[in-house]
N, C-alpha and C positions, 0 to 999 in steps of 0.2 A: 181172782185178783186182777185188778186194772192194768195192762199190759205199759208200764212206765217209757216215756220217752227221754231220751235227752234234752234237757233243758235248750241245749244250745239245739236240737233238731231245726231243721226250716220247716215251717210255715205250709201249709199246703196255699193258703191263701188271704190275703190279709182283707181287713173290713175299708182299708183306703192307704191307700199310696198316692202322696202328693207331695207339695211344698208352698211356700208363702204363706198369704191370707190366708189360703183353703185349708191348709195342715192347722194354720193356731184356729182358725173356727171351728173343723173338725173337733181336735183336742178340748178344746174349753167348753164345747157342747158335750164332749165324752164325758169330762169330768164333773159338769153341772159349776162351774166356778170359773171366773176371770185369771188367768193362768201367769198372765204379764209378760209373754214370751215376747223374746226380742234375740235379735242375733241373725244370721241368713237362713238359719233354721235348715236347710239340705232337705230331702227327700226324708218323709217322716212315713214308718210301716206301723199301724197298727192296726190289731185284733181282737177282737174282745167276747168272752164267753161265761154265762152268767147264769146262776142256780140262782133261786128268793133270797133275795136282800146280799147277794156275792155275786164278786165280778174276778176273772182272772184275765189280764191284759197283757197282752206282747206290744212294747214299742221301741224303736226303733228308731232313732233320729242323726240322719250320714254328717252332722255339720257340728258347728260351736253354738250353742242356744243358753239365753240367760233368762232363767223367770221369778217373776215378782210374785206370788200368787196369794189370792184370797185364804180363804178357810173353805174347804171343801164342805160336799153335807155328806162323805164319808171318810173314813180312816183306808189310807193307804199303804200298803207295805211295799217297799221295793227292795227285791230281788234284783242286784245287777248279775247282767248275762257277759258283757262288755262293753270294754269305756271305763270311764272314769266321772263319777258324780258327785255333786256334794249338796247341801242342804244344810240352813239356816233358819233357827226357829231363835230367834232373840238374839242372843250373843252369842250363840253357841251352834257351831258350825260341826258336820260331821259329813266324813268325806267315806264313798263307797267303791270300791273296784270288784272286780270279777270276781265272784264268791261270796262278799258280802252282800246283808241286809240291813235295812235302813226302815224306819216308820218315817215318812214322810212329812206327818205333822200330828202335830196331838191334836184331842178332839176339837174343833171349831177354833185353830189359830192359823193363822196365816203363815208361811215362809217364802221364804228364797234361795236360789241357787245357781249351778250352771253346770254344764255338763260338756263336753269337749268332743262329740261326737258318744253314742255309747246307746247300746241296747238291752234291757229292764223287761225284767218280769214283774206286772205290778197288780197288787193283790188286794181288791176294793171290801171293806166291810160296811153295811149298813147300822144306821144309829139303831133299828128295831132288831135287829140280831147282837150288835153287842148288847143290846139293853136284856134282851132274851139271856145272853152268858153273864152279865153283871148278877141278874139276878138270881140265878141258881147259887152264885159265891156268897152275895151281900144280899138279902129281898130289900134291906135300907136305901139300899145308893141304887140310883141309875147313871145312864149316862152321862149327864148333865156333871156327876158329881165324881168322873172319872181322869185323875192328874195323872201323867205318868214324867217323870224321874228323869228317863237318860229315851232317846229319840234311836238307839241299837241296843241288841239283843243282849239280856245279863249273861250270857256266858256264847262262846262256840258252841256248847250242847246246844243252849236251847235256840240258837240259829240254825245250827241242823235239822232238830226236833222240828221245827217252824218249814223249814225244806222240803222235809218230807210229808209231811203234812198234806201242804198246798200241790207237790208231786202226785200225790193219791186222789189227793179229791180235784184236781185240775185234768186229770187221765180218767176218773171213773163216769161213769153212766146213770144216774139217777132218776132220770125219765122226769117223771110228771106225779112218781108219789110223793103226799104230803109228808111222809113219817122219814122219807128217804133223806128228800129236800129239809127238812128239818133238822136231823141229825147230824150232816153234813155240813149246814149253816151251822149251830152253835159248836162244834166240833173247831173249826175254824179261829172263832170267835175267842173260845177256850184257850186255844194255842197261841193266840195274839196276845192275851192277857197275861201269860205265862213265860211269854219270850221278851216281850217289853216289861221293865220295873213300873208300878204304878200305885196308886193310892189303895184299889182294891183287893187284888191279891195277899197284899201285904198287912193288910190290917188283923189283929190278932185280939181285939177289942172284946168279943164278944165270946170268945173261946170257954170259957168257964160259966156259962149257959149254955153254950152247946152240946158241952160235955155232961151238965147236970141231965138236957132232957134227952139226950138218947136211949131213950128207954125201950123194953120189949113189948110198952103198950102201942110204941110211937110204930116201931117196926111191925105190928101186925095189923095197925091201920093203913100206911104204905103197901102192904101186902094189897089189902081188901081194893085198893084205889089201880094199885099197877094190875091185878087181874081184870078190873070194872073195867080199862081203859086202854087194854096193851095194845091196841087193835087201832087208836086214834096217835095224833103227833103230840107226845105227854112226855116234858121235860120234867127235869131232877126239880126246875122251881116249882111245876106245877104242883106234884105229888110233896113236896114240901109245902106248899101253898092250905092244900088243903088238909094236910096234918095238923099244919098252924104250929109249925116248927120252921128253923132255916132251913136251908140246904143243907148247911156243914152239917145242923143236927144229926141230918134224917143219913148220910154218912156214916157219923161216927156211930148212931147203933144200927146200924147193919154191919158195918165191922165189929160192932160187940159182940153182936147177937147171931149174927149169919156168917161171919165170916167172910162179906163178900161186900160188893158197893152195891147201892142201889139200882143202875146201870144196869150192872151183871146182873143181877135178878129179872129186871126188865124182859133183858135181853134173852133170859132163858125161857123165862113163861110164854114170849115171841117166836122161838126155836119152836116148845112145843106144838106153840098153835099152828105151825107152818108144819109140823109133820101130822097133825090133824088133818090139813090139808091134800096132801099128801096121799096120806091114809086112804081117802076119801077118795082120791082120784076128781078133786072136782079142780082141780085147777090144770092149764094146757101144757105148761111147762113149766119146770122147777124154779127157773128165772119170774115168772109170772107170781108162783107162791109166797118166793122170798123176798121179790122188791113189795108185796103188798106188805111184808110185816116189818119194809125198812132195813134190810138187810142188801147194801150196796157194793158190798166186797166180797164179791163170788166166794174166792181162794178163803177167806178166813170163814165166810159161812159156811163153806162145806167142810170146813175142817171140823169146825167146830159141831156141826151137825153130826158129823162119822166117831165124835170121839163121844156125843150122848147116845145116840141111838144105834150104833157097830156097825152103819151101811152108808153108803152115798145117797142123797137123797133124792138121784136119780132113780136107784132102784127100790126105794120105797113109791112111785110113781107109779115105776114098770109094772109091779107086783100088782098093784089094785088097779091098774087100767088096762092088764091084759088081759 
């Protein structure tokens, strides 16, 4: 499990500390958009750390700052740390203190705000990774065709849920595997859709075809597709994709039929093939086995390894490599 820090921990060391011109150039290069910063702006910290198509940023700005800003070309979540912010998307203004989160701006719309001094945890999504989580929900809608409602989280839960989240995969290690880095991107992505109200979540449209074709023909082609491919970066759309079913379908009959989500089957057929590995003795270390099959959270993989197979998967290693 990823050794979790304090939100509020300091910094080992930031990507620029400055002020003036250099701080809003920095920023507006950071964020790929015209920011509109104005104000004397104070000593600005930020940092920035970035898995495919996600970004997690610390910043930090010591003064009173007001900005006008474009549409970014990604969806931003702020996490405040401290201070006080607020944000305006139209008419409607929504103000954030210590604890709370805020979406910054819905897809491709401009706002404004100001912030009174105040340091933010801000959490970048890419339009090809939400479009990746749109379509496992909807294969109909992408991006383009995603409104969301209210600009804070429909409840304290799911502001929590969204906390911790970004907590675990802002702490963890993913390296440079694709199936890692993948799982972690729509993962993310998933929980934004889920913590903010919006057009796709919530659509309920299609429900009574989904539920007609979840069938046991649909679940043992899914089967045939996640063993062909456990081994590649193969989302819940794909393996729907090529069922020629939705997502939700391919869902609800594996909860018919299995008892379980399609996910957790994935994810089990992946356990195995990493205690093959194992087995084998061809891989250097157990870390080495398990990020190859996507498996980025030590503590829950070894759990879950010891509760299928009765041993740590250290010493399935030991066993065939001594």
């Amino acid at each position: 499990m990823p050794e979790l820090r304090s939100r509020r921990d300091p910094v080992d060391a930031f990507d620029f500390e400055g002020d003036g011109d250099d701080a809003r150039h920095w920023l507006e290069t950071a964020y790929g958009t015209s920011l509109g910063l104005s104000g004397r702006m104070g000593t600005v910290h930020h940092r920035r750390r970035e898995l495919d198509g996600v970004s997690f940023d610390r910043l930090r700005i010591d003064a009173p700052v007001r900005f006008d800003a474009d549409a970014m070309p990604v969806l931003v979540v702020v996490d405040v740390l401290g201070g006080e912010i607020e944000y305006t998307h139209g008419r409607v203004t929504d103000r954030g203190r210590e604890g709370d989160t805020v979406l910054a701006a819905g897809w491709h719309e401009p706002f404004m705000g100001r912030g009174n001094g105040y340091e933010v945890r801000n959490t970048g999504i890419s339009d090809d990774v939400l479009a990746a989580a749109i379509a496992e929900i909807d294969p109909e809608r992408t991006s383009a065709d995603l409104r969301f409602d209210r600009f804070v989280p429909r409840s304290p839960a799911a502001a929590a849920q969204w906390r911790t989240v970004v907590d675990r995969l802002s702490a963890s290690s993913v390296g440079d595997h694709p199936i890692a880095v993948g799982q972690a991107s729509r993962l993310l992505a998933h929980s934004l859709l889920h913590t903010f109200e919006n057009n796709v979540v919530s659509d309920d449209s299609t429900l009574s075809r989904d539920l007609r074709d979840a069938t046991q023909a649909t679940v043992w082609q899914a089967q045939l597709i996640i063993e062909e491919r456990a081994q590649d970066d193969v989302s819940l759309a794909d393996i729907a994709r090529e069922c020629r079913v939705t997502p939700r379908t391919l869902q609800y009959a594996f909860r018919r039929h299995l008892d379980c989500t399609p996910n957790a089957y994935l994810r089990q057929v992946r356990l195995d093939l990493v205690h093959q590995l194992l087995n084998a003795g061809s891989v250097a270390t157990v870390g080495d086995a398990a990020a190859r099959l996507g498996f980025f959270n030590p503590g829950r993989f070894a759990s879950d390894y010891r509760q299928v197979f009765g041993e740590n998967p250290g010493q399935t290693l030991a066993r065939h490599t001594s």
